[in-house]
N, C-alpha and C positions, 0 to 999 in steps of 0.2 A: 175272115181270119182275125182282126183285129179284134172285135167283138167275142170270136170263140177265146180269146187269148184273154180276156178282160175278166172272163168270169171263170168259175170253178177254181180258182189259184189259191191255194190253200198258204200262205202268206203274206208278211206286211210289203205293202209297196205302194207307191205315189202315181197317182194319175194326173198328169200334165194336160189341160185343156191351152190349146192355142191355136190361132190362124198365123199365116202366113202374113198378113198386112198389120199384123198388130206389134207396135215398137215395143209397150212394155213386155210384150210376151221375151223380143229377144234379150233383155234386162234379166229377165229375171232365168228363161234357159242358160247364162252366161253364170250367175247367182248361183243356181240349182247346181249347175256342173261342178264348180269348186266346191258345193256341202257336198254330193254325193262322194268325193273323195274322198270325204270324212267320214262317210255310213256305207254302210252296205245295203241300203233300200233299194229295191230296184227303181227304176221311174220308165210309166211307158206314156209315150207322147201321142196325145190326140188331137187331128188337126180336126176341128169345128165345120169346117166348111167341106171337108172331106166326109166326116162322118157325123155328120148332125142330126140323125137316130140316135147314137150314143150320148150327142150332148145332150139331147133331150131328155134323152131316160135317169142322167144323173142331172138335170134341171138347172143346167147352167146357164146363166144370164150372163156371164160377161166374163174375158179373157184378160191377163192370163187366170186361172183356177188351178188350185192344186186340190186333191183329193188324198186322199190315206184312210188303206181300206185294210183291213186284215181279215184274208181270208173274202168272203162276200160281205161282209160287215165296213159300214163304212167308220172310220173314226172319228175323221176330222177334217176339216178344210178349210180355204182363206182365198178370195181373191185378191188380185192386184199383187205389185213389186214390192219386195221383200228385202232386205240385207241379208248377206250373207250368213253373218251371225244369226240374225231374225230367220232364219231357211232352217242354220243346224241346228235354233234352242228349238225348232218348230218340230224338225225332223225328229230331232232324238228324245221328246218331252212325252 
């Protein structure tokens, strides 16, 4: 489900890489929440250790990770905690 959901989307949107155990990840989902207010990207959340086929296939080494992909095209991406500011010049740039 997750996977079917991830691909064919014909729009921009942020993929969220996080586990459950990891502090910066809930830093920066707290971060992410207040810019998404300010945008309308959608953000879909992937836990690593749930689905680590997927973190594979977009080759992530370390959490938290944001992705922005438009359409199947990837844009852009940054690991690690971010400011809030630093999320929406990221988001909307």
């Amino acid at each position: 489900m997750v996977k079917q959901k991830l691909h064919g989307v014909n729009m921009k949107r942020i993929l969220r890489f996080t586990a459950s155990w990891c502090q910066p990840c809930k830093v920066l989902a707290k971060n992410l929440e207040s810019a998404k207010n300010n945008n309308n990207v959608p953000i879909e959340v992937v836990d690593i250790d749930v689905h680590s086929d997927i973190a594979m296939e977009y080759g992530i080494r370390s959490v938290p990770t944001l992705v922005m992909k438009d359409g199947n095209i990837e844009i852009k991406r940054f690991s690690g905690v971010r400011s809030l500011k630093e999320l929406e010049g990221w988001i909307n740039d």
